[in-house]
C-alpha positions in Angstrom: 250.7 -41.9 -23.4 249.2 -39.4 -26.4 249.3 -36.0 -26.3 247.4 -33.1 -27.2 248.8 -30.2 -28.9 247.6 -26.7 -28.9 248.7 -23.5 -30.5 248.6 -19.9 -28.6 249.6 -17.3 -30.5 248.3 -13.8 -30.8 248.9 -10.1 -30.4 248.0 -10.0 -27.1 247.7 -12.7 -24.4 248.3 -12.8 -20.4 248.5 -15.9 -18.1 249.0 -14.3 -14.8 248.6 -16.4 -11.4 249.1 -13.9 -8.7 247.3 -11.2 -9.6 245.1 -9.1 -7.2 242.3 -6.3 -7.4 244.3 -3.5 -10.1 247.0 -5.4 -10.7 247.1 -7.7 -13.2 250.5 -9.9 -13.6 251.3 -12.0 -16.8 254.1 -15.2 -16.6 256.4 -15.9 -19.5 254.2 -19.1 -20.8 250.4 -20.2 -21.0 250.1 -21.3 -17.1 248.2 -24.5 -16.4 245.3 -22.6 -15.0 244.9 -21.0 -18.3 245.0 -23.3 -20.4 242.5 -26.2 -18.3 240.0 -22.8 -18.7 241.0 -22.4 -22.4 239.9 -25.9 -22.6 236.9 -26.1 -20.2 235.9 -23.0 -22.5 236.1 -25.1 -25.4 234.1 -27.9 -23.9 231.2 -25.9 -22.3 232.4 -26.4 -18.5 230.9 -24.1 -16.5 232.8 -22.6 -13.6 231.3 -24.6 -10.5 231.5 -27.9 -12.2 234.8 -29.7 -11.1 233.1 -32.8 -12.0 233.5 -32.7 -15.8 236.7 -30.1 -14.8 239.0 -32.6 -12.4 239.9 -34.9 -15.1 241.8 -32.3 -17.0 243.5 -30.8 -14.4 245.6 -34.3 -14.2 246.9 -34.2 -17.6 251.0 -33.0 -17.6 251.6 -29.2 -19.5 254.5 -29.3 -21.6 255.2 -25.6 -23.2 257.4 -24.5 -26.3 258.2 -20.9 -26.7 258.6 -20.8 -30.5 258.2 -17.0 -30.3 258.6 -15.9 -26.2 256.8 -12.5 -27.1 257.8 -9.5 -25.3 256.5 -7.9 -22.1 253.9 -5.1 -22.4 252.2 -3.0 -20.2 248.7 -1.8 -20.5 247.7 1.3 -18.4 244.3 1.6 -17.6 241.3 3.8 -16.0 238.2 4.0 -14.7 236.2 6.8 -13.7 239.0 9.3 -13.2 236.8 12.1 -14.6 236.0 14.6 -11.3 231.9 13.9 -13.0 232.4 10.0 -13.6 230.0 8.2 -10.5 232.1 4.4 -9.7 229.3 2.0 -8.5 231.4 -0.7 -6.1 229.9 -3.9 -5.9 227.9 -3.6 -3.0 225.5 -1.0 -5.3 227.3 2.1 -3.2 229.0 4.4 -5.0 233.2 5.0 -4.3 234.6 7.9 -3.1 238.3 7.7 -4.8 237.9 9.9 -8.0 238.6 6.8 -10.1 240.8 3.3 -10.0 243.8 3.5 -11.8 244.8 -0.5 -13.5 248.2 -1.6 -14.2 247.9 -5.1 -16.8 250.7 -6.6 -17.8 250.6 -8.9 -21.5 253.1 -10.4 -23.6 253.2 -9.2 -27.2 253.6 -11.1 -30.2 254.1 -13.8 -28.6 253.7 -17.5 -29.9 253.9 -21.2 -27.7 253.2 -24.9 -28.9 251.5 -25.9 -26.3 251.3 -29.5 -25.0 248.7 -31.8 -23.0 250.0 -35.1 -21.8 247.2 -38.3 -20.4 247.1 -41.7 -20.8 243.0 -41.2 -21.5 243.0 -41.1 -25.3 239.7 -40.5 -25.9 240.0 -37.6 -23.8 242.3 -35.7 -25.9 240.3 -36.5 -28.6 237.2 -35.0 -27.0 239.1 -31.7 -26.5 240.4 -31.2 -29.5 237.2 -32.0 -31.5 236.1 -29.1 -29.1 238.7 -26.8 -29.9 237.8 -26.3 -33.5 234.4 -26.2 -32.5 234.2 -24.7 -28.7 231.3 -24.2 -27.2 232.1 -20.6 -25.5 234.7 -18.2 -27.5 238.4 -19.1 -27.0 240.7 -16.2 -25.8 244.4 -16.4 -24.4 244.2 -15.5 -21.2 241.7 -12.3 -21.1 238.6 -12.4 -23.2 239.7 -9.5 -25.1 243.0 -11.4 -26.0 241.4 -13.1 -29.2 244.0 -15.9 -31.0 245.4 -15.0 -34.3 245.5 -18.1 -35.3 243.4 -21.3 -34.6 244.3 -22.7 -31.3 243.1 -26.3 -33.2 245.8 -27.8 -34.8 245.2 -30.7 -37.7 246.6 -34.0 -36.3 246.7 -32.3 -32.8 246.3 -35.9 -30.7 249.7 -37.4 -31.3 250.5 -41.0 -29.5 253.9 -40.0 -28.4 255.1 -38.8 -25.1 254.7 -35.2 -23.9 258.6 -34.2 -24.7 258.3 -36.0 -28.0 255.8 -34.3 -29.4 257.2 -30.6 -28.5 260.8 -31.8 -29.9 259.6 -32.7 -33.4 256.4 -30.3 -34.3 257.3 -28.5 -36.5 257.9 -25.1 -35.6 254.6 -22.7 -35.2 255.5 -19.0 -35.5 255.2 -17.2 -39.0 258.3 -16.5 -40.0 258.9 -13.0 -41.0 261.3 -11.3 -43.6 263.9 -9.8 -41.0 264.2 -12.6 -38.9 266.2 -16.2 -38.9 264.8 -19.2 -36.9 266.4 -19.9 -34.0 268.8 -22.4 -33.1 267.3 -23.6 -30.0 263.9 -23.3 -28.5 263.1 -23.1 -24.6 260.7 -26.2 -23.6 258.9 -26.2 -20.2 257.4 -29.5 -18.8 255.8 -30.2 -15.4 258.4 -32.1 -13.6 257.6 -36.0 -12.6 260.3 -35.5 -9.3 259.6 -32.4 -8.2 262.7 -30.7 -9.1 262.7 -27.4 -11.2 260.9 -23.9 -10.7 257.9 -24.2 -8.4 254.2 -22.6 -9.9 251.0 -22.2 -7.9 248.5 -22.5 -11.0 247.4 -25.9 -10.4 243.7 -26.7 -10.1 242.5 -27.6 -6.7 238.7 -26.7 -7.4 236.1 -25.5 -9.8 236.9 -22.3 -11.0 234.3 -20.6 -9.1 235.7 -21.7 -5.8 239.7 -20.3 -7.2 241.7 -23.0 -5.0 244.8 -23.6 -6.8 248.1 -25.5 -5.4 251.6 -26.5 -6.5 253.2 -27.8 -9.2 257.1 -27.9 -10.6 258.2 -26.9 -13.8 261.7 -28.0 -15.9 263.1 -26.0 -18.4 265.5 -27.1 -21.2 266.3 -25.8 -24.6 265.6 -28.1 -27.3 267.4 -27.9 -31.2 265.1 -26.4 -33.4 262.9 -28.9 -35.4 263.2 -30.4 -38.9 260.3 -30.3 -40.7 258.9 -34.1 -41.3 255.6 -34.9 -43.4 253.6 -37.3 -40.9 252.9 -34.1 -38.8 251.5 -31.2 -41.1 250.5 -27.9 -39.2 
């Protein structure tokens, strides 16, 4: 098995899977959903074509939180001014004086993100794609822009999923006030279906939005020596 490697890390970024009309959730880590689209993004899938999109959604999501972020809320409005006219959808104009938006993000947040498939040349495609995508990349919203390049040199590693998280070296810029940590927190679909249940996996193209179950195991990992075969 080889395994693709990704980095997400930015001022902003969301990866909610229950949100609904105003409200606008955001998980702890980079669901699946989001990161297949971050990918179908890179490769110029459009959203009805599950053809070319299906054979990414089989690959196994491994996440490292090497910075978790923290929690933010966005408040936001539209149209709340007693002259502002709101055109719904449908062309008619609303009649509620404005929509008020709650949107949740994660702040400074960074995650080594990993893509697991025993289809090498697959991996390989997507990351050529990632340092040159067809569409621009964001992390999560479009307005959520990386801070750093999400393409990583040496990216397609042929070690398993776990393996690759546990000896990357570690992704988040280290700043002046702060140590590294001891131990990171590593999230990995689980092969037995034990672990914390997610409904962010792909069913269907992304126009249809048909998404099922997957389970996901947590475990804290020691934090990784540096070693020269795998430069940043």
């Amino acid at each position: 098995m080889s395994t693709l490697l990704l980095r997400l890390a930015g001022p902003m970024q969301s990866w909610g899977t229950t949100s609904r009309f105003d409200q606008r959730d955001t998980g702890k880590e980079p669901s699946k959903s989001g990161v297949i689209g971050l990918l179908a993004a890179a490769l110029g899938i459009n959203r009805e074509n599950w053809s070319r999109l299906m054979p990414l959604t089989g690959l196994s999501l491994g996440v490292r939180h090497d910075r978790p972020g923290s929690p933010k809320r966005d408040y936001q409005t539209a149209g709340c001014a007693a002259t502002d006219k709101i055109i719904k959808a449908d062309g008619s104009q609303a009649k509620d004086g404005g929509v008020v938006s709650d949107r949740f993000y994660l702040a400074d947040a960074a995650f080594l993100v990993g893509l697991e498939g025993g289809d090498r040349a697959l991996l390989a495609q997507c990351h050529d794609a990632l340092r040159d995508p067809v569409w621009p990349l964001a992390l999560g919203r479009k307005s959520y822009v990386p801070s750093e390049p999400i393409w990583i040199e040496n990216g397609v590693q042929d070690v398993p999923l776990r393996d690759a998280l546990a000896r990357w070296p570690w992704i988040a810029t280290p700043r002046r006030w702060e140590d590294h940590p001891e131990m990171l927190l590593v999230s990995v679909d689980s092969e037995d279906g034990s672990g914390v249940l997610k409904m962010d996996q792909p069913l269907s193209s992304f126009s249809e939005r048909r998404f099922g179950a997957r389970f996901v195991r947590s475990e804290w990992i020691p934090f990784p020596k540096e070693v020269a075969d795998v430069p940043t």
